[in-house]
C-alpha positions as CSV (number, residue, x, y, z in Angstrom):
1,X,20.5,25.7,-119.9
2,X,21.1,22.8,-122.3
3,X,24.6,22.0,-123.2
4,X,28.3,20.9,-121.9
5,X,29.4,23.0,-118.7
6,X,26.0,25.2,-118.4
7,X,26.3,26.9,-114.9
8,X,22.9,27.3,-113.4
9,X,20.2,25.6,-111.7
10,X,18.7,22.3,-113.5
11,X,21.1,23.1,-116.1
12,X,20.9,19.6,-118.5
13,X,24.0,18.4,-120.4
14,X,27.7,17.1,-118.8
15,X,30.1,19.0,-116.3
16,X,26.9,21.0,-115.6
17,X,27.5,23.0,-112.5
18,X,24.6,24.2,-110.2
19,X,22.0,22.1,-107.7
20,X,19.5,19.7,-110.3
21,X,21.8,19.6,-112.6
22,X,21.0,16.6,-115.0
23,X,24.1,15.3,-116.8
24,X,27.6,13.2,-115.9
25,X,30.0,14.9,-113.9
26,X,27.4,17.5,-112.7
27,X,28.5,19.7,-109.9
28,X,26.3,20.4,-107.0
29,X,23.8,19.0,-105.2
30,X,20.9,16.6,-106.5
31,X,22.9,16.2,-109.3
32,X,21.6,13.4,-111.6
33,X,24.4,11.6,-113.4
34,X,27.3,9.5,-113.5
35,X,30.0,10.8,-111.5
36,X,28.2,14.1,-109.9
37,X,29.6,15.6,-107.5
38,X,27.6,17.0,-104.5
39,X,25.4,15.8,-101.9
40,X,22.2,13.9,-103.0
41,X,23.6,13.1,-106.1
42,X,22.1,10.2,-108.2
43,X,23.8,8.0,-110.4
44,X,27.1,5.3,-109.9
45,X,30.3,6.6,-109.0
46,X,28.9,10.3,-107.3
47,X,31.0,12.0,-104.5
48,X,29.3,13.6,-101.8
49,X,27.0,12.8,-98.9
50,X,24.1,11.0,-99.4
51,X,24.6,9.8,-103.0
52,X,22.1,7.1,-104.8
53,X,23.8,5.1,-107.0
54,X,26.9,2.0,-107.1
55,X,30.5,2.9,-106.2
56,X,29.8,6.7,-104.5
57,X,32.3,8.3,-102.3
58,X,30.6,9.9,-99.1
59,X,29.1,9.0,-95.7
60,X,25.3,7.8,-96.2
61,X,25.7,6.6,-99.4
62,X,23.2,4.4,-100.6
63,X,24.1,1.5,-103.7
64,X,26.9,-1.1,-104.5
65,X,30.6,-0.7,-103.2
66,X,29.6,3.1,-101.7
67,X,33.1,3.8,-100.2
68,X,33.0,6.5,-97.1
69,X,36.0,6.2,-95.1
70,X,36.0,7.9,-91.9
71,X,32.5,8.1,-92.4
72,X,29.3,5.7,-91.1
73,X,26.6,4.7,-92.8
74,X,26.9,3.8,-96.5
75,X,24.0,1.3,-97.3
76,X,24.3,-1.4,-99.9
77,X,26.6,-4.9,-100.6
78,X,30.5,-3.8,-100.4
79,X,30.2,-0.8,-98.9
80,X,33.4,0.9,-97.2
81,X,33.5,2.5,-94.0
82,X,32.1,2.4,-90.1
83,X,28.9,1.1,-90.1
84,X,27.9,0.2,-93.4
85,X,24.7,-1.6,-93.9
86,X,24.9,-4.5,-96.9
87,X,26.7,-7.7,-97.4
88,X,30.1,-8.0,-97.7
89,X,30.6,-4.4,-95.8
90,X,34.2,-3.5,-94.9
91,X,34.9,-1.4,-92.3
92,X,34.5,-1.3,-88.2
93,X,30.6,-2.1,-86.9
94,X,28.8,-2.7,-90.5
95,X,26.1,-4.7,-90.5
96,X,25.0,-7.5,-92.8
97,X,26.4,-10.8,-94.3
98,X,30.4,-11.8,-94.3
99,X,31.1,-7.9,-93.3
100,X,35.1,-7.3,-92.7
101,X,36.1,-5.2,-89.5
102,X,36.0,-5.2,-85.9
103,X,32.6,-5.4,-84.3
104,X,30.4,-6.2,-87.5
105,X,26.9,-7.9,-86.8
106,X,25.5,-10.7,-89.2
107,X,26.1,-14.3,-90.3
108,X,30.0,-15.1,-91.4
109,X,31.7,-11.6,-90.5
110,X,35.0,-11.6,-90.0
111,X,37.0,-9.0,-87.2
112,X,37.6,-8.9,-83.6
113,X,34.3,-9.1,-81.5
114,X,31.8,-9.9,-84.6
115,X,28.6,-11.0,-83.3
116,X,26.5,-13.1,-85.6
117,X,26.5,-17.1,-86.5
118,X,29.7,-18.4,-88.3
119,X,31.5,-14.9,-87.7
120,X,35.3,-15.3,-87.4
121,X,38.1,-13.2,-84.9
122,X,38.5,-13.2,-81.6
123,X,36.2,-12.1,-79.1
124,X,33.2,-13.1,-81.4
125,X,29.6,-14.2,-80.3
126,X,27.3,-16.5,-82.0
127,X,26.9,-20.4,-82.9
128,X,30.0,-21.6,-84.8
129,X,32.0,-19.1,-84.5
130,X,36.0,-19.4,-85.1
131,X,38.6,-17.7,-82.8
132,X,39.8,-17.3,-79.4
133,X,37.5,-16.5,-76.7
134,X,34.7,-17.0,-78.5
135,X,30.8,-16.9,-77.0
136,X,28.5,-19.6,-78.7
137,X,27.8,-23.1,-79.0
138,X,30.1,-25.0,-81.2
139,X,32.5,-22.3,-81.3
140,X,35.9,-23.3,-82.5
141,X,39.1,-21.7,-80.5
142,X,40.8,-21.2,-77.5
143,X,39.0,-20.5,-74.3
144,X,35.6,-20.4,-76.0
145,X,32.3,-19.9,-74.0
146,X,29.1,-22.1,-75.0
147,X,28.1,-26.1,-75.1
148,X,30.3,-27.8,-77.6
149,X,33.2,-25.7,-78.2
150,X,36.3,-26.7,-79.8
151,X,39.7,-25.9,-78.5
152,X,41.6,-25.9,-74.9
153,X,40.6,-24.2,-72.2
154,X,36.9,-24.1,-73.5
155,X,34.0,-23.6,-71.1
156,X,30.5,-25.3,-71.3
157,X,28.9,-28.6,-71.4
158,X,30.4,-30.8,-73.7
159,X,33.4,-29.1,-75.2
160,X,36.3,-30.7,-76.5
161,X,39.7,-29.6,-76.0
162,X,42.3,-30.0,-73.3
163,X,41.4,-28.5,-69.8
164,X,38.0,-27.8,-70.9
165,X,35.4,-26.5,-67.5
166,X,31.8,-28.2,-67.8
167,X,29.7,-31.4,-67.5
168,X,30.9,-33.9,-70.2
169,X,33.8,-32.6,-72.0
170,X,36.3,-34.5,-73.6
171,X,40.1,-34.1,-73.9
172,X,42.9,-34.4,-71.0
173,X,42.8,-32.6,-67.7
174,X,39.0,-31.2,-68.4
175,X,37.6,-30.4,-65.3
176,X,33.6,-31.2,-65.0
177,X,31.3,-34.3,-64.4
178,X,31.5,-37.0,-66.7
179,X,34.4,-35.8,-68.7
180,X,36.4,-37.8,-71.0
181,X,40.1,-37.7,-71.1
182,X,43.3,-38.2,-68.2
183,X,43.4,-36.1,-65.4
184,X,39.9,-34.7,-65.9
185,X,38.4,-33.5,-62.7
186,X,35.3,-34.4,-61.6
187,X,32.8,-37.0,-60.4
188,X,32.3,-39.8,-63.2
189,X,34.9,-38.7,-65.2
190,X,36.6,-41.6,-67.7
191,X,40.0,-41.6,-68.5
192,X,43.7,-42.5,-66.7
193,X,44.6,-40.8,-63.1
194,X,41.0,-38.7,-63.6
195,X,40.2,-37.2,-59.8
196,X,36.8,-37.7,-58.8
197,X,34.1,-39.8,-57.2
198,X,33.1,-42.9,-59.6
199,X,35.6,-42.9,-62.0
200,X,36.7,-44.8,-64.2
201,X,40.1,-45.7,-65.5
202,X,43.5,-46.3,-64.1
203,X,45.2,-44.7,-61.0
204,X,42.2,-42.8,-60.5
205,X,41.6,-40.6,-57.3
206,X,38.1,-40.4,-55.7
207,X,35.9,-42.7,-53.7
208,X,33.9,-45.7,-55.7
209,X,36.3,-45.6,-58.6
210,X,36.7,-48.5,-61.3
211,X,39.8,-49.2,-62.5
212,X,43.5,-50.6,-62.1
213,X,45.6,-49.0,-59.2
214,X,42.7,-46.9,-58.4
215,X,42.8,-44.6,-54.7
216,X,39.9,-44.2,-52.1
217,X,37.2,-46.1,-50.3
218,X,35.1,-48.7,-52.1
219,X,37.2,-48.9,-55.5
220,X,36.8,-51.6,-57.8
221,X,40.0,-53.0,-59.2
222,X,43.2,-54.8,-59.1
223,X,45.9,-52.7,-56.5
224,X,43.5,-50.3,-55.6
225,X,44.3,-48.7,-52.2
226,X,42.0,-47.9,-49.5
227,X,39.3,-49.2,-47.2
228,X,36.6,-51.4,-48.7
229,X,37.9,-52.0,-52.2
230,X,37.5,-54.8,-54.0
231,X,40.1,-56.4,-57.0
232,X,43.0,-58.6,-56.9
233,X,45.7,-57.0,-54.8
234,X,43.9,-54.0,-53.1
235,X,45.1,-52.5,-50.2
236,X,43.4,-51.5,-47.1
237,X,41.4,-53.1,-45.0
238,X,37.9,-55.2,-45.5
239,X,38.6,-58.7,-46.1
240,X,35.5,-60.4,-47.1
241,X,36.4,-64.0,-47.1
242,X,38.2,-65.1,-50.1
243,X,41.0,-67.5,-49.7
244,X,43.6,-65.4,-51.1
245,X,42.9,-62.1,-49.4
246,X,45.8,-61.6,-47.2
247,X,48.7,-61.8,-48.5
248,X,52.7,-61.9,-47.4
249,X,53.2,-57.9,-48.0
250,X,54.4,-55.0,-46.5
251,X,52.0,-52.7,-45.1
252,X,47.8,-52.8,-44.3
253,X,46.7,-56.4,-45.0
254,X,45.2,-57.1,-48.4
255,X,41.7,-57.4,-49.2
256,X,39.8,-59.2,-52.0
């Protein structure tokens, strides 16, 4: 039938009711139209599942801003729902570019446990991502996982952020060798009071270290304490000869 409201298959004409209809606001399925209702439909803004066409309403939706809440699968930028597939998806697990929800995958998402480059939330994995507990190099966040994070607590080579664990890190009380900041732990570590074999800095603790009021064997520095050291004022013995070595104090004789 031809005409507005025809009932019957491949009827052609608006508010057509019956599967093929061709027409807006057809009813029923592989309807072709704006606004169709039923599944299969074909045109923008069609309700049911599997529509073709921007802005329809049902699960597997395929097209521009599908919406399909509590229901997976819409395909196309803007999509709404579990599991859409597109940029700028919204909804838990989509896939694709900048998605919004927890457990999205691609570049720049943004939800709890995101896995992609640039994503943002907690829990997220990829380079440069931004949030707490993040896995990635060059993550940005608290208690971040990867080389080059940013933010306390941060584990890997190189991060930067107080009490950081790894080789090379930088900020106070990091714990690794080579770190940069006071109170880091490890050997060769640079910064005031840092614990460690060869450090360097003041009031540091570890054998060989360099630096003013330094403790253990074979420090370099003025007041250094233990056996072996060498600077103005050190403590312990191994006096090696210069003239003002000992001196009046109380305690182990100086040495110089």
């Amino acid at each position: 039938c031809i005409g507005h409201g025809c009932i019957g298959p491949g009827c052609i004409g608006p508010g057509c009711i019956c599967p093929g209809c061709i027409g807006p606001g057809c009813i029923g399925p592989g309807c072709i139209g704006p606004g169709c209702i039923g599944p299969g439909c074909i045109g923008p803004g069609c309700i049911g599942h599997g529509c073709i066409g921007p802005g329809c309403i049902g699960p597997g939706c395929i097209g521009h801003g599908c919406i399909g809440p509590g229901c997976p699968g819409c395909i196309g930028p803007g999509c709404i729902g579990p599991g859409c597939i597109g940029p700028g998806c919204i909804g838990p697990g989509c896939i694709g570019h900048g998605c919004i929800g927890p457990g999205c995958i691609g570049p720049g998402c943004i939800g709890h446990g995101c896995i992609g480059p640039g994503c943002i939330g907690p829990g997220c994995i990829g380079p440069g991502c931004i949030g707490p507990g993040c896995i990635g190099p060059g993550c940005i966040g608290h208690g971040c996982i990867g080389p080059g994070c940013i933010g306390p607590g941060c584990i890997g080579p190189g991060c930067i952020g107080h009490g950081c664990i790894g080789p090379g890190c930088i900020g106070p009380g990091c714990i690794g060798p080579g770190c940069i900041g006071p109170g880091c732990i490890g050997p060769g570590c640079i910064g005031h009071g840092c614990i460690g074999p060869g450090c360097i800095g003041r009031g540091c603790i570890g054998p060989g270290c360099i630096g003013h009021g330094c403790i253990g064997p074979g420090c370099i520095g003025p007041g250094c304490i233990c056996p072996g050291c060498i600077g103005h004022g050190c403590i312990g013995p191994g006096y090696n000869g210069s003239p003002d070595a000992f001196v009046a104090r109380a305690g182990p004789p100086a040495c110089e």
